[in-house]
C-alpha positions, 0 to 999 in steps of 0.5 A: 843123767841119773847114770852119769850122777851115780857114776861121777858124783857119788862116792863109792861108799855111799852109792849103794845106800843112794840106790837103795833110797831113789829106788824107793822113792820110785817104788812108792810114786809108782815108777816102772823104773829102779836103779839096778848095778847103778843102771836105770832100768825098766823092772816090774818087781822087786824079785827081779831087782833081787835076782839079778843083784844077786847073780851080778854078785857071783864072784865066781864066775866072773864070764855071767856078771860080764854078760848081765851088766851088758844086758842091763846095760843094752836094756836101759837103752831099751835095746831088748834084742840084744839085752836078751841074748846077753842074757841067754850068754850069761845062763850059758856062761854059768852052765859051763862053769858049774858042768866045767864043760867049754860047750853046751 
């Protein structure tokens, strides 16, 4: 419902800030849960928040972002299996473009 409300409802200037705010608000009551790339996920620290912001932000390499946005999205649906390849996919995709190499 949170997902459908930022998706639908809330103009793209204002989402981020929004985020930012809920994301406090779930902070300070204790939750397990923030809103990351305007998904509802399970997270234990704000590091982690920080970490995959910042590497959904690589303009770059566009092949990591793809792979981590799929990640958080199959771990918002608690699919952790499939979160977690996405994830070992995204590590993949930024090796092979910072070594330039097709394969590992």
């Amino acid at each position: 419902m949170l997902e459908w409300f930022l998706e639908d409802c809330v103009p793209n200037g204002y989402k981020k800030g929004l985020c930012q705010k809920l994301n406090t608000v779930l902070e300070d009551n204790g939750s397990g849960y923030r809103i990351v790339d305007e998904q509802f996920v399970p997270i234990s620290d704000t590091n982690e928040i920080s970490a995959v912001e910042e590497a959904i932000e690589i303009r770059d390499c566009e092949g990591t972002a793809k792979h981590l946005k799929t990640a958080l999205g199959l771990l918002a649906d608690h699919d952790y299996r499939n979160s977690i390849k996405e994830s070992i996919s995204a590590v993949e995709a930024f090796v092979r473009y910072k070594t330039g190499k097709s394969t590992l």
